[in-house]
N, C-alpha and C positions, 0 to 999 in steps of 0.2 A: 700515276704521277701527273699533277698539271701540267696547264703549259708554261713557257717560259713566264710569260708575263704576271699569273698569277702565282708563281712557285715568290718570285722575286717583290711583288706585293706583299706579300703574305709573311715571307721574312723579314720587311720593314720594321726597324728599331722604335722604339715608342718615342725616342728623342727623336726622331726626324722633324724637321719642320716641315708638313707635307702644302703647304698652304706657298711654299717659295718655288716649290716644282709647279704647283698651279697657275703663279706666275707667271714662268719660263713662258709655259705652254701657252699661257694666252696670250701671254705680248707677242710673242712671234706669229700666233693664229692671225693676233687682230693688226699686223703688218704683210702677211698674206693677203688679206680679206681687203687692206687699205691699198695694195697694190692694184688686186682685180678690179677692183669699183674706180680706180682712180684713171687705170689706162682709155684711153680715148682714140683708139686704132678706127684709122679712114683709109679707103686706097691711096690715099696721098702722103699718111705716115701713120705716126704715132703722136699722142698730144696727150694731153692733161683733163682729165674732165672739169679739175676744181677751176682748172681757167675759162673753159668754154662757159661753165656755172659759177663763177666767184659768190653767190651765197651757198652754196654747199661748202664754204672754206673754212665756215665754224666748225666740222665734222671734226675736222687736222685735231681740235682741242677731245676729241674723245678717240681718234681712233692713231696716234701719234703715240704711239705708246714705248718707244725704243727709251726711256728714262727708265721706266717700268725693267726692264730687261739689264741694265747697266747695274740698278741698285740690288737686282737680285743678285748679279755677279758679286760684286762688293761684298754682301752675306756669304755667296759660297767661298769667294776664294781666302776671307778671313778666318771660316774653317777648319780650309785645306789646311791653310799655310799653318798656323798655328798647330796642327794635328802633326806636323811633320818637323815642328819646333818641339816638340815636345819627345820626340823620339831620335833628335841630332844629337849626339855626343860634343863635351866643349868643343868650341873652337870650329866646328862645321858647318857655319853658318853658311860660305858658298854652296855647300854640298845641297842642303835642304833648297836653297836660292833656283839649282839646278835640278833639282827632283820636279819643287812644286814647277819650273814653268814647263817641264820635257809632260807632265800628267796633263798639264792645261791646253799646251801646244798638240797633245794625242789627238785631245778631243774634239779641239777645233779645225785642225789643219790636215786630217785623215780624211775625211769628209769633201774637204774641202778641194784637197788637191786632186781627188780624183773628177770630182768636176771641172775645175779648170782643166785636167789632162783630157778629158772625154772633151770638151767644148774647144781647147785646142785644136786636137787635132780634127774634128769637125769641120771646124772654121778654115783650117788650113786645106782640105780636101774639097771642101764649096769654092774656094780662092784658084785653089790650081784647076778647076774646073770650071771656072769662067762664071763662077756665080757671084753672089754678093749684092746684088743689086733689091731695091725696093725692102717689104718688107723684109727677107732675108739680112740684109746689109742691116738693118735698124736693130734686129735681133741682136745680130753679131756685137752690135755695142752696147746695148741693154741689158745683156745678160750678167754682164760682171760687176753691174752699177751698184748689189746690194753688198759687194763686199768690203765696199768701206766698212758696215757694220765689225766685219771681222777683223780687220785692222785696228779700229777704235779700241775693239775689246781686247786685242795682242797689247794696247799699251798697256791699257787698266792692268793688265796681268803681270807688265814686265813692274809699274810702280807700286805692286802692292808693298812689299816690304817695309820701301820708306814711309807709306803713306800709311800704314797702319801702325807704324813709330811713334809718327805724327800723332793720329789716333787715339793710340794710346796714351800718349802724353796731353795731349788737350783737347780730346772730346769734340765738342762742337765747335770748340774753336779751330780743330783744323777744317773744319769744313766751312765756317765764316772767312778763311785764308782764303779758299780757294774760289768763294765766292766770293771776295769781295775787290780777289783778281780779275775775276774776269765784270763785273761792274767795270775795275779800273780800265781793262782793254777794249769795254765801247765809247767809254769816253774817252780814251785816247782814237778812238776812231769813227768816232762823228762829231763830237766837238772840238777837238784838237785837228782832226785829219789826218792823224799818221798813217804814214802809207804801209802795211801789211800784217800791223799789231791784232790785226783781226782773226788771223789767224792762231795765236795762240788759243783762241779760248776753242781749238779744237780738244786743246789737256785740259784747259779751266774747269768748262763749263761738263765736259762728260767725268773728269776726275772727281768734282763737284759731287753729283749725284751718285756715283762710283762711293763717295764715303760715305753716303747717307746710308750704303746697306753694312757698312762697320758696324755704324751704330747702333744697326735694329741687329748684329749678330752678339752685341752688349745689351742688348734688352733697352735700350736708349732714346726708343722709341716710341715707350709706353709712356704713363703718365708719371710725372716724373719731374729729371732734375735737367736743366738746358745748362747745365756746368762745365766745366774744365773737367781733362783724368778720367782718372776709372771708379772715383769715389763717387758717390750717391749727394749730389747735392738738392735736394728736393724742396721744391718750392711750398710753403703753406698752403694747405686745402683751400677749394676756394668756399667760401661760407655757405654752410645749407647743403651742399653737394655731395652726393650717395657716391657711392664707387662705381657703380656707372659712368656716372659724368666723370668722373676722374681720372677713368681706362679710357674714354675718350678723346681728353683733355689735348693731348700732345697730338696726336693726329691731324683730329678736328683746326688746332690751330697752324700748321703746316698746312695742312689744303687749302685753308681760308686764306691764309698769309701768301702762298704762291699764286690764288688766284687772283685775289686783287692786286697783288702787285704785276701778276702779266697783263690782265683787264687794264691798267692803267701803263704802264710799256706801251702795251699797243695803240690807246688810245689817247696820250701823249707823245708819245715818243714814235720814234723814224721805226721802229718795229710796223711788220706785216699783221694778215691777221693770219696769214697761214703759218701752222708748224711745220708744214713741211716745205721744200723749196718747188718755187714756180718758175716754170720760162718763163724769161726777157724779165725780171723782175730786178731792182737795183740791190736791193737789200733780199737776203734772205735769213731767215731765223733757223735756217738747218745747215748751211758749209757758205763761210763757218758756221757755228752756233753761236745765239748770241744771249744774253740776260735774261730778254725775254721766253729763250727756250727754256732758259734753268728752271726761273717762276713757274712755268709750265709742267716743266718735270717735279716740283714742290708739291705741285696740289695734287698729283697725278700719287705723288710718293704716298701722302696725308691720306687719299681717296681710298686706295687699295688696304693700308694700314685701315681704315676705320672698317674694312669686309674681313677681318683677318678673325674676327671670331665668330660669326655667319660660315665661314668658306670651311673653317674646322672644321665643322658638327657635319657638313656636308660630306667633307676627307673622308671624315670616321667613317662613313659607309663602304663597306670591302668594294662594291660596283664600281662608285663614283673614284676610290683610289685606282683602281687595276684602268680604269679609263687613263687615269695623269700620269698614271705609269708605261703603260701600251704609246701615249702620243711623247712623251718624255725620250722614247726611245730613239726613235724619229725625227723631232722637233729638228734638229739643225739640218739635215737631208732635204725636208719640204721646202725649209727656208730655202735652202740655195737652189732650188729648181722649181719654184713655183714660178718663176718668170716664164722657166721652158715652155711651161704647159701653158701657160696663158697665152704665150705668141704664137704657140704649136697650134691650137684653138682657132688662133685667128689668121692663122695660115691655112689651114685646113680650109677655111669657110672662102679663101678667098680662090683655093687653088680648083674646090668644090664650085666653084660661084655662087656661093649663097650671099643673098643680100646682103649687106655690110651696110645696116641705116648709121646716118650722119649721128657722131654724139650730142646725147643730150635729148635726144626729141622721143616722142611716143612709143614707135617702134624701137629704138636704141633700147628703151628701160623696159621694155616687154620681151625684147631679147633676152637681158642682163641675166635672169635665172636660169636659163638654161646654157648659155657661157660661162656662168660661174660651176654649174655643176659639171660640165665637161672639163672644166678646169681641173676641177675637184678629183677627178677619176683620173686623169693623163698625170696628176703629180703624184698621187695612191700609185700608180703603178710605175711612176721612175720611181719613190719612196721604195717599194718592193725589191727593185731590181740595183737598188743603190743601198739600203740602208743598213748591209753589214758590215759599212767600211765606219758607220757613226759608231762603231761599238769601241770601247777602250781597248788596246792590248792588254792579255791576262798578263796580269802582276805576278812577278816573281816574291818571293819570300822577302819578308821585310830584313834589312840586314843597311848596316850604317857602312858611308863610302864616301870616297873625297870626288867632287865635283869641283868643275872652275865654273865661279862667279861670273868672270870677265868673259869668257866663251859662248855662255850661257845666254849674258845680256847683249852680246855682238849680236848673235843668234835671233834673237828674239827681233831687237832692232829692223835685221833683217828680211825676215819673214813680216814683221806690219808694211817696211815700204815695201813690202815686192805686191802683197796685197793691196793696199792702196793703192800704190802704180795698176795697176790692173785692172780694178773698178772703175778708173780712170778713162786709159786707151782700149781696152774693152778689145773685142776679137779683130776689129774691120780693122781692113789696110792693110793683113799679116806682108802680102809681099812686097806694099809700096814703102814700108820701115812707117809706118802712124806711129806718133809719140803724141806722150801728152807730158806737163809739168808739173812735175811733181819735187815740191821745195825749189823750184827756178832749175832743176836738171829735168830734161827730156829723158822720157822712161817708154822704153818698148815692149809691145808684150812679152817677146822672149823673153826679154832682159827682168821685167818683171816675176815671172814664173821660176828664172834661173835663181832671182834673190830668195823668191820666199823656198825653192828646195834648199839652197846651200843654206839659207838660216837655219832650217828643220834639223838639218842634217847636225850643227853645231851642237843645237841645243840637245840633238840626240844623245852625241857622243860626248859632250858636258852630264848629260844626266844620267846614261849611265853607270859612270862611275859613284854614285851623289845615291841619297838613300831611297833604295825601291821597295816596292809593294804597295799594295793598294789603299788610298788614298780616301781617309775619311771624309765624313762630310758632307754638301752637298753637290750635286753635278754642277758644270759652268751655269 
């Protein structure tokens, strides 16, 4: 008998789209990879390298790839959700409401919770032991900063229903709505001034790219029709042009169209050139996000669509799958503790006294490979020691049941702020009560941790009842 990973390759369906698992894996690698090169740890703290080097800040345009990761969600969880529409009896649509978010909510927040529990109570045992200070204390609030990611993606999960309504019913144009909402909320917020409109385009602008993976799970993405519905409205070939250029066609103009329109955002407009956010900067194009992210996320969508029949022929090979399948396993585990390991890295070196060159200079970038690779082996082995809480709970036998809708989406609700809040106020301060603001309410960790269990807990006990077993389609 193989091992796990290759038994479970190996029974892959010929419909799988394996080129969206590929995805996954590397948007989250290449935000790994964008985290370690980017930290700029000195005995005096932690800093930014793209600041210390602002031309390195073009890289944000290749290695910013969390759009990449949004639209593949979009593809899976249009799927799911449909897979578990098709198996509700009338009238149960909360049930399914409550299936699809308790299989979504497994995935993400099993994982997840045990790391904030494990970093918790950490942080709270440093505190009553009179630590906390220097790099420690910077840890402490560093570590929780990537889980806005996980929040973001709790909404996209709670609005998929309506938004694939939407979808459904007008194609590209609900995605022109959503984009052309959040155009509306930077110019209500740099030329107008309104004060905190900027904030929406946290739904905008990630719901935005969020529908873009509808599209490609309608085939919508190929060459083709930019229509309304679900009907094929297809544009006249363009003159002279083989089927190549045609399978091209749609892509090629998404990437071209998102990039000169961010190249000209930025280079017009109050837009950065960073995609990701920089200290002390006024404007940032990541929280919120703004226009100029979307365009970004456009060409970034266009980019990856035009490798998608290169990256096949690659899949087909049993090696190259059982590889996407083996880090697919994993993938959301690395994520949330690759910080560990990196500050773990540079705690070590400092506790060791190993030189610690200034960022930026000779020595710093002659260092850089062999911190990355220490990196690389300290998150392999909390991945080991963590990564059978990423696995889904076995499914029970498929069987139709009444879930609450209203339960469900409390639920949900809750678990994104208690995770937001927490990315937020981060571990430091646990006994001096640190809050931070979240929607204008001061949020504490506890208080944070406490929302996102009682939401779990809802969405649990909503989906329980609501139709179970296991859940076509692709992973988040």
């Amino acid at each position: 008998m193989g091992s796990p990973v290759r038994v479970l390759a190996d029974a892959t369906p010929a419909t799988r789209d394996r080129y969206v698992d590929l995805l996954r894996v590397a948007s989250l690698g290449a935000v790994v990879l964008g985290h370690w090169l980017m930290a700029a740890v000195s005995p005096d703290g932690v800093g930014n390298l793209l600041a210390v080097v602002p031309a390195l800040q073009p890289l944000t345009w290749l290695l910013q790839v969390m759009p990449v990761f949004f639209f593949v969600g979009g593809f899976s969880h249009a799927l799911s959700y449909r897979s578990l529409l098709r198996k509700r009896p009338e009238g149960s649509a909360e049930s399914v409401y409550s299936a699809f978010l308790r299989a979504r909510l497994q995935r993400l927040l099993r994982p997840t919770t045990v790391f904030v529990l494990v970093w918790g109570a950490a942080a709270l045992a440093i505190q009553l032991l009179g630590g906390g200070g220097g790099l420690t204390g910077v840890t402490l609030r560093l570590v929780t900063q990537p889980l806005w990611f996980i929040g973001i993606y709790l909404a996209m999960v709670a609005f998929t229903p309506p938004l694939l309504r939407l979808h459904e019913r007008y194609g590209w144009g609900a995605f022109a709505g959503l984009a052309g909402a959040a155009a509306a909320v930077d110019v209500l917020r740099f030329a107008a001034g309104v004060p905190y409109v900027e904030f929406l385009n946290f739904a905008f602008v990630w719901l935005a790219v969020h529908q873009l993976g509808f599209l490609r799970a309608d085939g919508r993405l190929d060459a083709g029709d930019f229509g309304g519905g679900l009907r094929s409205h297809r544009p006249a070939p363009l003159a002279g042009a083989g089927p190549r250029v045609l399978a091209l066609h749609r892509p090629a103009l998404l990437a071209g169209a998102g990039l000169v329109s961010a190249v000209a955002l930025v280079a017009f407009g109050p837009y950065p050139l960073s995609m990701v956010g920089m200290p002390g900067e006024k404007v940032s194009n990541m929280a919120p996000p703004t226009l100029a992210l979307l365009c970004h996320g456009l060409w970034l969508v266009g980019a990856v669509e035009l490798l998608r029949a290169p990256a096949a022929r690659l899949l087909a090979r049993p090696r190259a799958w059982r590889a996407v399948v083996a880090a697919n396993g994993v993938a959301m585990t690395a994520f949330l503790w690759h910080l560990t390991a990196m500050l773990g890295v540079y705690g070590a070196m400092l506790a060791l006294d190993v030189p610690l060159p200034e960022p930026a200079t000779a020595a710093w970038w002659a260092q850089t490979p062999l911190r990355l690779a220490v990196a690389a082996v300290l998150t392999a082995a909390l991945v080991a020691a963590f990564r059978t809480f990423e696995r889904p709970a076995t499914p029970s036998t498929t069987a139709p049941g009444t879930g609450s809708g209203p339960l469900a989406a409390l639920g949900v609700t809750l678990c994104l702020l208690g995770v937001l809040g927490l990315s937020m106020v981060g571990f430091a301060g646990l006994l001096e009560g640190r809050t931070a603001l979240l929607i204008a309410v001061p949020v504490s960790a506890p208080a944070a941790v406490a929302m996102t269990l009682c939401g779990w807990l809802l969405v649990e006990r909503a989906g329980r009842g609501a139709v179970r077993g296991g859940e076509p389609g692709q992973r988040p």
